[in-house]
N, CA, C and O atoms as CSV, one atom per row, in Angstrom:
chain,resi,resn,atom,element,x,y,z
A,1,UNK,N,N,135.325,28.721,127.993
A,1,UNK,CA,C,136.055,29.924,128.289
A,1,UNK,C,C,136.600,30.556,127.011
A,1,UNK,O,O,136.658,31.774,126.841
A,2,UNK,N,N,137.025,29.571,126.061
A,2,UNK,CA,C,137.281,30.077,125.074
A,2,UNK,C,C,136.240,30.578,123.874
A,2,UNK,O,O,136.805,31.167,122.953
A,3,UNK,N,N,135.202,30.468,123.792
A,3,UNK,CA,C,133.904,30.968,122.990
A,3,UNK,C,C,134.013,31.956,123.846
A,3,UNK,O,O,134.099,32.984,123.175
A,4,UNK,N,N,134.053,32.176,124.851
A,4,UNK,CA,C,133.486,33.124,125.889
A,4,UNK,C,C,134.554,34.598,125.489
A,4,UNK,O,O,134.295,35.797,125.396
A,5,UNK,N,N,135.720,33.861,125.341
A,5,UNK,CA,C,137.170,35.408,124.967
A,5,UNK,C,C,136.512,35.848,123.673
A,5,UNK,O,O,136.315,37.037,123.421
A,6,UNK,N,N,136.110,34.650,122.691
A,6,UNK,CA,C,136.254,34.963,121.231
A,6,UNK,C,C,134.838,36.210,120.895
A,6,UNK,O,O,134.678,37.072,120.030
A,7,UNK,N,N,134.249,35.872,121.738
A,7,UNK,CA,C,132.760,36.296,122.137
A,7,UNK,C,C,132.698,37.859,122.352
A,7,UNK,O,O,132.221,38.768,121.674
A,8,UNK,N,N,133.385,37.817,123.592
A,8,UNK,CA,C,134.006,39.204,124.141
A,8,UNK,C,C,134.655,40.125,123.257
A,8,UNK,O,O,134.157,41.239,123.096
A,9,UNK,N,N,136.142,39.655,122.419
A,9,UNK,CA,C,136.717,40.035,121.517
A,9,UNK,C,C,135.639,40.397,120.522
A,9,UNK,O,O,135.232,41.557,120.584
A,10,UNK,N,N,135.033,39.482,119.485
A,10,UNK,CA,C,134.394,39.988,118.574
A,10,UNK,C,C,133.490,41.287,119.032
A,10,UNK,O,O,133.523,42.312,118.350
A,11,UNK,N,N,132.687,41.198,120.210
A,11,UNK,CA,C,132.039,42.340,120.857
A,11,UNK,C,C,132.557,43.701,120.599
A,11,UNK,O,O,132.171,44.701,119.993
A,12,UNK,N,N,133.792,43.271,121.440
A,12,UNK,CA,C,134.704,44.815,121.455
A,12,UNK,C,C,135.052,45.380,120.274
A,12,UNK,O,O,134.702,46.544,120.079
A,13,UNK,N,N,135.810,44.666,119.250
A,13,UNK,CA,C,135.498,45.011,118.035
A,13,UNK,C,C,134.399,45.332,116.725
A,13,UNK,O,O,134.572,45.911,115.652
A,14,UNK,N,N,133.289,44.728,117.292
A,14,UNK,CA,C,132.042,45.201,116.514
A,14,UNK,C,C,131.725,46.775,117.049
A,14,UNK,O,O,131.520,47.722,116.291
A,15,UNK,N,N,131.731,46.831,118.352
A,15,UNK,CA,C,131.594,47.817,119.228
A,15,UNK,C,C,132.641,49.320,118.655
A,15,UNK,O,O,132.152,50.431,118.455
A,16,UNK,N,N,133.916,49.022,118.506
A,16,UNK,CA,C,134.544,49.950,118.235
A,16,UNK,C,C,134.470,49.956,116.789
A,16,UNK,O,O,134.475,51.108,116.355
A,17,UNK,N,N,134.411,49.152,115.984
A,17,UNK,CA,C,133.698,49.596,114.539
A,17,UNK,C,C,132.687,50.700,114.602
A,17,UNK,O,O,132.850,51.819,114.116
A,18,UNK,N,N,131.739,50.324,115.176
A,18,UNK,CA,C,130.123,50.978,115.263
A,18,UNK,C,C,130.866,52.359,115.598
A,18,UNK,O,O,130.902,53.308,114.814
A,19,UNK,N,N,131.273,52.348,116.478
A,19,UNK,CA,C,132.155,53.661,117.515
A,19,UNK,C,C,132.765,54.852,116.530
A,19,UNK,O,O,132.586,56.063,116.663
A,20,UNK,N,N,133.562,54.148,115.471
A,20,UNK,CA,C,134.207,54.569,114.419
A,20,UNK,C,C,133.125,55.434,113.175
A,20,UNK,O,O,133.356,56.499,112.604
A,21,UNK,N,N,132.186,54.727,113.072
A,21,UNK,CA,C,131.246,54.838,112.149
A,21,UNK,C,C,130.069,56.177,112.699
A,21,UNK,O,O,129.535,57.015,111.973
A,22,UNK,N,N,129.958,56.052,113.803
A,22,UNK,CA,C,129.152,56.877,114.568
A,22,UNK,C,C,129.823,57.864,114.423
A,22,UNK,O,O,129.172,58.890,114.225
A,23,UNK,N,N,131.455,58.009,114.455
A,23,UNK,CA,C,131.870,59.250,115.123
A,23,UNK,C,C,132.376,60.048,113.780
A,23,UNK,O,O,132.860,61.171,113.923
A,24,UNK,N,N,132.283,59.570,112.710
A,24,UNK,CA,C,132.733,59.750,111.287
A,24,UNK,C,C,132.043,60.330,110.831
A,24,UNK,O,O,132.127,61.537,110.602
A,25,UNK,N,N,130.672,59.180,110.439
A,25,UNK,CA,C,129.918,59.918,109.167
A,25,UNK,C,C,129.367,60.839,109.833
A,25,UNK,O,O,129.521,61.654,108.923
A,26,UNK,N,N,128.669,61.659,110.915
A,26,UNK,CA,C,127.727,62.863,111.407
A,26,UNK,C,C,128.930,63.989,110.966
A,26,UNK,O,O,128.491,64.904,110.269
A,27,UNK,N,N,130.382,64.048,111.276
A,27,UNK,CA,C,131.241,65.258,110.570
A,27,UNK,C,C,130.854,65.620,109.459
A,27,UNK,O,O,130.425,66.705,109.065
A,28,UNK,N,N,131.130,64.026,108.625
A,28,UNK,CA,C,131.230,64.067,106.951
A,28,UNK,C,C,130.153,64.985,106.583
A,28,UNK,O,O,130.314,66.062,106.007
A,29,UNK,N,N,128.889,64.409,107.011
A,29,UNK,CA,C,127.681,64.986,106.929
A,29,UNK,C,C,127.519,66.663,107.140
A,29,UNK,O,O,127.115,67.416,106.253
A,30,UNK,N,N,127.851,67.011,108.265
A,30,UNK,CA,C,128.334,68.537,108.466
A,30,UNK,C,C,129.101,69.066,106.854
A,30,UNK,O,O,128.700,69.858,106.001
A,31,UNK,N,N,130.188,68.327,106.929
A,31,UNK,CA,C,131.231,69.048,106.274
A,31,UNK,C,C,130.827,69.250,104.823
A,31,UNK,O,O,131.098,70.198,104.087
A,32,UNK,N,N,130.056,68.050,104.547
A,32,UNK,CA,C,129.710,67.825,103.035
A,32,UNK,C,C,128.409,69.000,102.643
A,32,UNK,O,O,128.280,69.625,101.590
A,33,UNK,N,N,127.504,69.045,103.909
A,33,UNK,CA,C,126.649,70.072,104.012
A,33,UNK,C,C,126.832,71.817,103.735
A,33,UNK,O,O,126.139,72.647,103.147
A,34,UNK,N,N,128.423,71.890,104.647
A,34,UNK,CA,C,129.146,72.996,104.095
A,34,UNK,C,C,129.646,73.312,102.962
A,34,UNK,O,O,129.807,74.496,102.664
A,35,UNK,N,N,129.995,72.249,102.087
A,35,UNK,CA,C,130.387,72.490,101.302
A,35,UNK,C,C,129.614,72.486,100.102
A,35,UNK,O,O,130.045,72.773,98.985
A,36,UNK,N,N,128.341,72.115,100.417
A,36,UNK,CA,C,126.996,72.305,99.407
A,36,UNK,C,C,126.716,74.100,99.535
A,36,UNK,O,O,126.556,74.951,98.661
A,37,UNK,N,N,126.745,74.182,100.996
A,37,UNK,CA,C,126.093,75.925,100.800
A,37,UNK,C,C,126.512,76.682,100.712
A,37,UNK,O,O,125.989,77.796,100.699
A,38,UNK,N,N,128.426,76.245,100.542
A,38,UNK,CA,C,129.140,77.077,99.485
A,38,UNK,C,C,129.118,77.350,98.122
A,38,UNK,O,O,129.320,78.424,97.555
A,39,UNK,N,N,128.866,76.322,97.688
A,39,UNK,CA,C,128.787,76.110,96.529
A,39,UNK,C,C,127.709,76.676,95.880
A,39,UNK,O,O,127.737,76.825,94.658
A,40,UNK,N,N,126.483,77.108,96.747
A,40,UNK,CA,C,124.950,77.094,96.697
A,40,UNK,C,C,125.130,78.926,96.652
A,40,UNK,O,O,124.319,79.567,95.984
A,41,UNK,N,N,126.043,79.515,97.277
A,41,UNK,CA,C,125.957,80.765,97.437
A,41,UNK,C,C,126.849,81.506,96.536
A,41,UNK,O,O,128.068,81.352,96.463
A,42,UNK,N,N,125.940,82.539,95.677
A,42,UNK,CA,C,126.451,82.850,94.618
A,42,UNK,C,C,127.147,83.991,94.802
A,42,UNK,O,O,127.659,84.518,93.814
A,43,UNK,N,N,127.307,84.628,96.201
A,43,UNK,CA,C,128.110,85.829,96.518
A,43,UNK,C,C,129.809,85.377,96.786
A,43,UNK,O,O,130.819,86.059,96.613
A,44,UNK,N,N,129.636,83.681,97.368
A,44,UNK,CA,C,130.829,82.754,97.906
A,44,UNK,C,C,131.590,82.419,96.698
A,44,UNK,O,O,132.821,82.417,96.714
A,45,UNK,N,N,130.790,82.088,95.472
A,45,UNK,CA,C,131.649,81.660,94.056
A,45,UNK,C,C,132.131,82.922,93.336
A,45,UNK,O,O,133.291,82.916,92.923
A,46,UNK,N,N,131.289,84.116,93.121
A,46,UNK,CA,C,131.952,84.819,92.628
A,46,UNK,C,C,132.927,85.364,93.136
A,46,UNK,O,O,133.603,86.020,92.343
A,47,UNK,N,N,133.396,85.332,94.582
A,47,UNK,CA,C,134.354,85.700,95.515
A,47,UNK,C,C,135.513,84.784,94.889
A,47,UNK,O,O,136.357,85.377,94.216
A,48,UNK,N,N,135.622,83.556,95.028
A,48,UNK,CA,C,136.352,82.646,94.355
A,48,UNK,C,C,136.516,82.965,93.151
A,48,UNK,O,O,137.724,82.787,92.996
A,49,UNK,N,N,136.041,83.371,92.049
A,49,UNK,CA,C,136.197,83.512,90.871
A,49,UNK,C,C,136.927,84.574,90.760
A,49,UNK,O,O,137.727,84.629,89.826
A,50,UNK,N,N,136.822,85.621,91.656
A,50,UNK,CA,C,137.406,87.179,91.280
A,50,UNK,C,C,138.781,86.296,92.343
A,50,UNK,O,O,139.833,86.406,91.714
A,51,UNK,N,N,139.008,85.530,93.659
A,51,UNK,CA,C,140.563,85.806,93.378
A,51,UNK,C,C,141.254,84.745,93.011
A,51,UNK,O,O,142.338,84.599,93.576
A,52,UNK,N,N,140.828,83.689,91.951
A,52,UNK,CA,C,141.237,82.316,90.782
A,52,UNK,C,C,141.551,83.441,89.787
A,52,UNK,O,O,142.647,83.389,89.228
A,53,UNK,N,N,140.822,84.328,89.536
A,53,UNK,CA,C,141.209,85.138,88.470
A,53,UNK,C,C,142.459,86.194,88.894
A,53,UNK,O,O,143.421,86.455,88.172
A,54,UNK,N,N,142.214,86.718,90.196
A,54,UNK,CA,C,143.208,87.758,89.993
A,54,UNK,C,C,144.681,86.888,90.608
A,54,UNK,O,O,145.678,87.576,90.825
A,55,UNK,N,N,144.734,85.540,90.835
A,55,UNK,CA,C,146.451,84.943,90.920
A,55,UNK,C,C,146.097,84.191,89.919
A,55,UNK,O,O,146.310,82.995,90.116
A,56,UNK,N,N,145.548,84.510,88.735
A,56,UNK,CA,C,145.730,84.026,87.853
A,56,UNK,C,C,147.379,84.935,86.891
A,56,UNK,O,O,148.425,84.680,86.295
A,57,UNK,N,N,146.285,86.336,87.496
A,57,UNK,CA,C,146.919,87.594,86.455
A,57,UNK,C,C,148.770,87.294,87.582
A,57,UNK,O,O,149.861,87.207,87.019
A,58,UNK,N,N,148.595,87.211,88.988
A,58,UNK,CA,C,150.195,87.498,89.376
A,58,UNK,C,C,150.836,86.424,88.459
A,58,UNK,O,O,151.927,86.691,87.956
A,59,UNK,N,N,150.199,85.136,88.180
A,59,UNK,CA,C,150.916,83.595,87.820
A,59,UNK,C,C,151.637,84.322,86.433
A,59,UNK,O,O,152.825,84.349,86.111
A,60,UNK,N,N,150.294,84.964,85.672
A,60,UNK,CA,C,151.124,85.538,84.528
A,60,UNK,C,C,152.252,86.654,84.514
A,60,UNK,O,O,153.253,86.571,83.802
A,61,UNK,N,N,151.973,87.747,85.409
A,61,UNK,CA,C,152.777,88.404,85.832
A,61,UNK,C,C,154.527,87.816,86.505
A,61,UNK,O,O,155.435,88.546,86.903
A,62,UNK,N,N,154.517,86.798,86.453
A,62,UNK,CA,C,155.561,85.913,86.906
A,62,UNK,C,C,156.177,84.932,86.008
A,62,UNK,O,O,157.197,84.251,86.113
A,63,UNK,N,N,154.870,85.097,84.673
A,63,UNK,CA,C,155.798,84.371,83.374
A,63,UNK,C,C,155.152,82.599,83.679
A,63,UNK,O,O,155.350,81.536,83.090
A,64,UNK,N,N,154.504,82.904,84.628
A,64,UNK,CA,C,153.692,81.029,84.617
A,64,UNK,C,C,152.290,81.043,84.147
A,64,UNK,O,O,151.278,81.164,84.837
A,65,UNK,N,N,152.389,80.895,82.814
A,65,UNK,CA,C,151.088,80.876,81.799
A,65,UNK,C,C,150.338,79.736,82.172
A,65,UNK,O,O,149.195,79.697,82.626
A,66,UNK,N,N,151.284,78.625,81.872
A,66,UNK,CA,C,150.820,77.695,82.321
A,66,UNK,C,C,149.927,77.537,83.840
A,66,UNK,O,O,148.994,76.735,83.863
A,67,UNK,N,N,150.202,78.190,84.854
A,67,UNK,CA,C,149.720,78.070,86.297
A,67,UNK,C,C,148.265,78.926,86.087
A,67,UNK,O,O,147.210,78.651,86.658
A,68,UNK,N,N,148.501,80.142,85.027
A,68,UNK,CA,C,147.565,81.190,85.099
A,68,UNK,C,C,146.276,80.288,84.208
A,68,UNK,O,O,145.093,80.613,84.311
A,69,UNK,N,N,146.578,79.546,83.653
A,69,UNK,CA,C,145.440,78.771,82.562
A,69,UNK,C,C,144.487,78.333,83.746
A,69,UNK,O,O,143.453,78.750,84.269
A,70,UNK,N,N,145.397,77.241,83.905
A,70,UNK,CA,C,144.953,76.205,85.524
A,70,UNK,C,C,143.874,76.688,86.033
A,70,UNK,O,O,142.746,76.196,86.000
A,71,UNK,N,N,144.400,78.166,86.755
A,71,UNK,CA,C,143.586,78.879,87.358
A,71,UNK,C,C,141.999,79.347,86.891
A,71,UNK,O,O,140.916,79.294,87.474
A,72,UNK,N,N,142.400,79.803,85.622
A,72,UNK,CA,C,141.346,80.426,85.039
A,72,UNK,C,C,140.212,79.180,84.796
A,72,UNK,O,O,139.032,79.407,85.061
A,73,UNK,N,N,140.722,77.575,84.169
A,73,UNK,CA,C,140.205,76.949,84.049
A,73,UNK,C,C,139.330,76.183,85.450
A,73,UNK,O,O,138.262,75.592,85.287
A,74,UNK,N,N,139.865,76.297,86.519
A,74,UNK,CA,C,139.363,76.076,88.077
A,74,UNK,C,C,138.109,76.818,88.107
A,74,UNK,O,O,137.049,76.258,88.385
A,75,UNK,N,N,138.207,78.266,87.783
A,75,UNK,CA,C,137.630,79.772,87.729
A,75,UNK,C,C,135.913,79.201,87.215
A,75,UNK,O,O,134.875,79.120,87.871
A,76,UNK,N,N,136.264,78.834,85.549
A,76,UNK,CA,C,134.856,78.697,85.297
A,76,UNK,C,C,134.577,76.973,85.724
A,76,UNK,O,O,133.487,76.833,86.278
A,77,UNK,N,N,135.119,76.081,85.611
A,77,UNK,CA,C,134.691,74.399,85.741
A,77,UNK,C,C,134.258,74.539,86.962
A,77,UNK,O,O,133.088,74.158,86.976
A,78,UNK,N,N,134.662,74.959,88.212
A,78,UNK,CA,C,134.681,74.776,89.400
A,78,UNK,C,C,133.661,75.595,90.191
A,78,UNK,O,O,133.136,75.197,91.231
A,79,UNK,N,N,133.382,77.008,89.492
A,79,UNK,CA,C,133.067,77.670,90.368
A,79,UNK,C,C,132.008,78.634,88.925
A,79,UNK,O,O,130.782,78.654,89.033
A,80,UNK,N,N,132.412,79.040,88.220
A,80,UNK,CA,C,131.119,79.972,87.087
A,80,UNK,C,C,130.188,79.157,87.173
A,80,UNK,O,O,129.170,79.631,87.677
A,81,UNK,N,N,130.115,77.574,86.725
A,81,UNK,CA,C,129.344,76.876,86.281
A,81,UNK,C,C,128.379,76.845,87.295
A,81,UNK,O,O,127.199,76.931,86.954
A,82,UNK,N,N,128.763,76.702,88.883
A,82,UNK,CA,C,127.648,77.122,90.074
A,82,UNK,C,C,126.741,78.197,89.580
A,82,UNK,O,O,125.593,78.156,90.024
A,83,UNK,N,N,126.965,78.919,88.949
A,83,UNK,CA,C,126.152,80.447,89.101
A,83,UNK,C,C,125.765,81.002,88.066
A,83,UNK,O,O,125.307,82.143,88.004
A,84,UNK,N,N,125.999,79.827,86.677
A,84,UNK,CA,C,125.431,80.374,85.227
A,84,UNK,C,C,123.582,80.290,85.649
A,84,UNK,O,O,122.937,81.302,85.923
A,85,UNK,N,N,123.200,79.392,85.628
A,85,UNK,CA,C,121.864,78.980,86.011
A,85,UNK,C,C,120.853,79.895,86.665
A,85,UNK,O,O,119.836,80.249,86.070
A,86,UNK,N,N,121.203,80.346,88.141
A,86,UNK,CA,C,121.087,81.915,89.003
A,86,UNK,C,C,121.238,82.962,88.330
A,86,UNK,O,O,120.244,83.681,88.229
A,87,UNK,N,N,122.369,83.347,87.731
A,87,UNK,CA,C,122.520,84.773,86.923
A,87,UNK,C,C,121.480,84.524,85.558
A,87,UNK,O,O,120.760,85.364,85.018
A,88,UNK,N,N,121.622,83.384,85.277
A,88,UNK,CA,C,120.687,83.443,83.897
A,88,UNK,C,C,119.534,84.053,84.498
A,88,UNK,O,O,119.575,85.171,83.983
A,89,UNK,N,N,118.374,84.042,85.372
A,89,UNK,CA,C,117.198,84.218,85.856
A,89,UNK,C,C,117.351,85.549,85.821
A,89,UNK,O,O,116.495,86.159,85.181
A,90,UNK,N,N,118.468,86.357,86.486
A,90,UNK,CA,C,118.520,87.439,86.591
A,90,UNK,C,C,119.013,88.334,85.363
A,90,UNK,O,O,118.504,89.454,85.320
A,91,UNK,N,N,119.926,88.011,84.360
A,91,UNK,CA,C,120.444,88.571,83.249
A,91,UNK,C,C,121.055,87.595,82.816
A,91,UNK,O,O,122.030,87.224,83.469
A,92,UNK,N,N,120.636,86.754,81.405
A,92,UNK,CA,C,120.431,85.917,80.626
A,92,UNK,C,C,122.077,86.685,79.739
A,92,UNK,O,O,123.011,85.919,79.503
A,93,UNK,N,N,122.146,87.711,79.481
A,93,UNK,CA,C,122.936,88.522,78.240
A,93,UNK,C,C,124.342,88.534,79.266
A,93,UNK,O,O,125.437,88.155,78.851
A,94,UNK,N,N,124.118,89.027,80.650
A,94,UNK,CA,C,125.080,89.345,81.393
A,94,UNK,C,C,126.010,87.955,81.976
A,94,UNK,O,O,127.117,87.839,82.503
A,95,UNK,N,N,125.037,87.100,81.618
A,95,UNK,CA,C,125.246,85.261,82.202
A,95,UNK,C,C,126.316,84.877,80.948
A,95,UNK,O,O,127.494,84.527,81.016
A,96,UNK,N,N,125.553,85.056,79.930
A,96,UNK,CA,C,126.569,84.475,78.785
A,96,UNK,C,C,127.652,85.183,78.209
A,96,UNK,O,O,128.557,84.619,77.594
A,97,UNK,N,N,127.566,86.681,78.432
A,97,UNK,CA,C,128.708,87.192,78.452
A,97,UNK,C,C,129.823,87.346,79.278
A,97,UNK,O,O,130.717,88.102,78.898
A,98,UNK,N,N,129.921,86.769,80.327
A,98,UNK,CA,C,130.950,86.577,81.363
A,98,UNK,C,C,131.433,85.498,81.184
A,98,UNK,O,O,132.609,85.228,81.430
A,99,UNK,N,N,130.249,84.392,80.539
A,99,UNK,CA,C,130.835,82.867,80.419
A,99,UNK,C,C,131.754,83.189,79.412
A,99,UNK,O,O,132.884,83.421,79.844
A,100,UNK,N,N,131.637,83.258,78.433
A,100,UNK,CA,C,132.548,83.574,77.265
A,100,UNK,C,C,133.912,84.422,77.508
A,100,UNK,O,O,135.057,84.063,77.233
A,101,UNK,N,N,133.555,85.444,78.000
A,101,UNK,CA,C,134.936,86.352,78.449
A,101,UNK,C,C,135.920,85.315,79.598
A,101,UNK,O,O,137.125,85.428,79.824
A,102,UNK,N,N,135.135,84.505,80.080
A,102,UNK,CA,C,135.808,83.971,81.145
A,102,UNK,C,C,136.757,82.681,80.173
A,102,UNK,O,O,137.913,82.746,79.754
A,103,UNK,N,N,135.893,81.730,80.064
A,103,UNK,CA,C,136.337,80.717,78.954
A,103,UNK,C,C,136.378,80.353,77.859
A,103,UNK,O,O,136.436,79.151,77.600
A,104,UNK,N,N,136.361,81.234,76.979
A,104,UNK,CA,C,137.267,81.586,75.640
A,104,UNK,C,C,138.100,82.704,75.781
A,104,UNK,O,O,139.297,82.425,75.850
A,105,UNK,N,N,137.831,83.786,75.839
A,105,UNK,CA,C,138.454,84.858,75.794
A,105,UNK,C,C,140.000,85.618,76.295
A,105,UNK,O,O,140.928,86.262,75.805
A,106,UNK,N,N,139.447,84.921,77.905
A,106,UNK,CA,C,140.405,85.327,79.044
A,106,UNK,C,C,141.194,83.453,78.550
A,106,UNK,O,O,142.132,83.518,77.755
A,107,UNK,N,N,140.947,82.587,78.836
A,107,UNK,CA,C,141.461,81.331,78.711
A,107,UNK,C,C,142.312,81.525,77.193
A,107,UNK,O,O,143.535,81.519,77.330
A,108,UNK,N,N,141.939,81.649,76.153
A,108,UNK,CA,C,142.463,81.689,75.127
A,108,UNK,C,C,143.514,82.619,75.004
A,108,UNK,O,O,144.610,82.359,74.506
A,109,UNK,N,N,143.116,83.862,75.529
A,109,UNK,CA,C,144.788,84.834,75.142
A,109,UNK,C,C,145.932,84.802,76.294
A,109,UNK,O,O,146.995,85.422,76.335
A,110,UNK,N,N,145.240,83.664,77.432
A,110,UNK,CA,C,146.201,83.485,78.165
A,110,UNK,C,C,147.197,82.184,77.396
A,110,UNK,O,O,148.425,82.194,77.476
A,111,UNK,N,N,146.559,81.303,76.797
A,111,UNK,CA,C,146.959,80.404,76.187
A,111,UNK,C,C,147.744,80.716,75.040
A,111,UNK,O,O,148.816,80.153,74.819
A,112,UNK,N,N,147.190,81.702,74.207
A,112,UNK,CA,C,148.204,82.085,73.213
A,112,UNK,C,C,149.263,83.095,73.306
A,112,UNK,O,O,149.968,83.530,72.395
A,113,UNK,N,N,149.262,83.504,74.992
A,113,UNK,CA,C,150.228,84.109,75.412
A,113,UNK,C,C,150.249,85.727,74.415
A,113,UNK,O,O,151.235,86.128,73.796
A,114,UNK,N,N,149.134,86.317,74.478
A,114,UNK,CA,C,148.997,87.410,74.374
A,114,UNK,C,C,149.201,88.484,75.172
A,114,UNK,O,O,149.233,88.385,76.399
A,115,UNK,N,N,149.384,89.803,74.413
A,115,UNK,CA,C,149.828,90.782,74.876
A,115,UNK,C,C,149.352,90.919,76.538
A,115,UNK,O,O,148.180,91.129,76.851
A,116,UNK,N,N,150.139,90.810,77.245
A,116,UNK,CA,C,149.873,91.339,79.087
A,116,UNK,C,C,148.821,92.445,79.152
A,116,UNK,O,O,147.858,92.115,79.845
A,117,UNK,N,N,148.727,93.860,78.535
A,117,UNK,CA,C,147.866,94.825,78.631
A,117,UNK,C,C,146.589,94.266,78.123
A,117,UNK,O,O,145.525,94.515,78.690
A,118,UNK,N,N,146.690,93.322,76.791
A,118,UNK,CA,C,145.045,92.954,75.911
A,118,UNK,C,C,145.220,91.795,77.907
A,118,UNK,O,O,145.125,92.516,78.900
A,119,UNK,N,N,145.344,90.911,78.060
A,119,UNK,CA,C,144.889,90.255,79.194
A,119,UNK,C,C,144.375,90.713,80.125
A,119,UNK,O,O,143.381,90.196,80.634
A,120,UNK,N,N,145.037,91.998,80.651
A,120,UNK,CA,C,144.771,92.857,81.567
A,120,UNK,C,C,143.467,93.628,81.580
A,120,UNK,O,O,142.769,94.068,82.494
A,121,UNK,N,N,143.362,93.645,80.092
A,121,UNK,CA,C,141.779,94.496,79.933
A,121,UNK,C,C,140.871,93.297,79.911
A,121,UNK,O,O,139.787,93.457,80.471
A,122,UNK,N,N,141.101,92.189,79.398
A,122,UNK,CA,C,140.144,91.054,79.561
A,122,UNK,C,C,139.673,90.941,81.052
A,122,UNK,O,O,138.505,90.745,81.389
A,123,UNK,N,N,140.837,91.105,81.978
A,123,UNK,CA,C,140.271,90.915,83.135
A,123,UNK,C,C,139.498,91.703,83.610
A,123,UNK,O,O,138.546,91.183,84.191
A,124,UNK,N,N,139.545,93.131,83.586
A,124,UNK,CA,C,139.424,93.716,83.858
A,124,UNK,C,C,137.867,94.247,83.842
A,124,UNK,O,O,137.073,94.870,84.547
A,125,UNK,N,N,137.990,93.375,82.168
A,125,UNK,CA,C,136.109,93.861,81.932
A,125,UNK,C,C,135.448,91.982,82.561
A,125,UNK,O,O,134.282,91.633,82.746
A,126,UNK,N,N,136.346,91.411,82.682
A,126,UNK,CA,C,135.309,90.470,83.730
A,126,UNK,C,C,135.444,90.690,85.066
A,126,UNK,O,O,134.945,89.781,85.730
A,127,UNK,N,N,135.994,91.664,85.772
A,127,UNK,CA,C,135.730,91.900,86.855
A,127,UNK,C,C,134.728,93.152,87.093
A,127,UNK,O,O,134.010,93.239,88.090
A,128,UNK,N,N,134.767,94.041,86.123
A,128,UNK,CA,C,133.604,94.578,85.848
A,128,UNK,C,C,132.191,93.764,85.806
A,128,UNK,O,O,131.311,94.149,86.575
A,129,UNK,N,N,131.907,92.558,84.869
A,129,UNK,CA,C,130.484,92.056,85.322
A,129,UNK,C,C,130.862,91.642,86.282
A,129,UNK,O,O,130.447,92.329,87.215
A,130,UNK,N,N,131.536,90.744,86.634
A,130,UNK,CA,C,131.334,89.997,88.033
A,130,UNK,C,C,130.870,91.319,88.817
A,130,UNK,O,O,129.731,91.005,89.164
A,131,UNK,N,N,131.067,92.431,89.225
A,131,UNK,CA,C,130.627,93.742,89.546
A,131,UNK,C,C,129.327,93.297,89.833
A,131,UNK,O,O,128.796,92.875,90.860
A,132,UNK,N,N,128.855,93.535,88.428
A,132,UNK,CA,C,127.628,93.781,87.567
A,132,UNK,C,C,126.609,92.249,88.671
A,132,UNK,O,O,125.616,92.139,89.390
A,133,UNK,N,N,127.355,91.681,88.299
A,133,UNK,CA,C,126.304,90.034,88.995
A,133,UNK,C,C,126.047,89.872,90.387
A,133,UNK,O,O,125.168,89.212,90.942
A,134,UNK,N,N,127.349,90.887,91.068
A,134,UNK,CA,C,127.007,90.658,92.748
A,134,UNK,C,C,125.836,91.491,93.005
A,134,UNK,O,O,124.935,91.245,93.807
A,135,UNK,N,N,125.967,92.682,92.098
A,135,UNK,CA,C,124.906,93.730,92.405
A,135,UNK,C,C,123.427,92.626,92.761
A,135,UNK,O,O,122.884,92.476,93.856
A,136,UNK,N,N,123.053,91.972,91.431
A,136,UNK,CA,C,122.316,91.554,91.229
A,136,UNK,C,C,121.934,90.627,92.407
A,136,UNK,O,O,120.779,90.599,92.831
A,137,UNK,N,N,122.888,89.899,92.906
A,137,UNK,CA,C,122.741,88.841,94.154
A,137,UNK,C,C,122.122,89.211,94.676
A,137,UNK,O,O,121.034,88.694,94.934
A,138,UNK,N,N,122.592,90.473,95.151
A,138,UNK,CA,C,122.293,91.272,96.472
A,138,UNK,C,C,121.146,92.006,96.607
A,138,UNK,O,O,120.671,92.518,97.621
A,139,UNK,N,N,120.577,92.002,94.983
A,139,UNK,CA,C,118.886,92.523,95.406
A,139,UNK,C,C,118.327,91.399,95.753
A,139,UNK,O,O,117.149,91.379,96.109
C-alpha cells in the first residue's frame, strides 16, 4: 500500500511537472517569436528610435543628462543596430550617417553637456534621416 501512495504521489507530481512545462514553454515560444518580428521590422525600430530619442531631448530638457545619455545609448545598442544592415542595402551613405549622428554626435554633446539649441539641431537632423530611412522601408 505503501509503494502504491509513493507510486501515485510520484505520478501526480511528474504529471503536474509535465503540466507546467506544457503550459509554459508554447507562450515563451509565442512571445519570444514576437519579439523577434519586432525586432525584425524596421518600420517598429525606427519608431523606437524616434521616441528613445525624443524623451531623450524632454530628460534633457529637465536637466537629466544623465537619463538623456541612457536613452540615446538604448536608441542605437538596442534598436539602430537592428536596422544598420537593411538600410545599408538600401543607402549605404544614409546608414552610416545616422549611425554616427546618432552615436557620436548626438551621444557626445549630450555628454559634454552642450549647448541645448546645437542638441536640438542634432536631433533634429536625425530625425530628418530617420525620415529619410522610413521612406525607404516603405518602398
Amino acid at each position: 500500500m505503501i509503494n502504491s501512495s509513493k507510486q501515485m504521489f510520484n505520478t501526480a507530481i511528474s504529471s503536474g511537472i509535465l503540466m507546467i512545462i506544457v503550459l509554459l514553454f508554447p507562450s515563451y515560444d509565442i512571445k519570444a517569436q514576437e519579439e523577434n518580428e519586432e525586432k525584425s521590422n524596421p518600420l517598429t525600430i525606427l519608431s523606437n528610435i524616434r521616441n528613445l530619442l525624443d524623451k531623450s531631448m524632454t530628460e534633457l530638457n529637465a536637466g537629466n543628462n544623465t537619463g538623456a545619455s541612457e536613452l540615446v545609448d538604448i536608441a542605437y545598442i538596442d534598436n539602430y543596430e537592428y536596422i544598420e544592415d537593411p538600410l545599408k542595402e538600401l543607402d549605404k551613405d544614409l546608414m552610416e550617417e545616422t549611425e554616427v549622428m546618432i552615436r557620436e554626435d548626438f551621444a557626445s554633446a549630450i555628454e559634454d553637456k552642450k549647448p541645448l539649441d546645437e542638441i536640438t539641431s542634432l536631433h533634429n537632423n536625425i530625425s530628418s534621416n530617420l525620415d529619410m530611412a522610413e521612406k525607404l522601408f516603405k518602398q
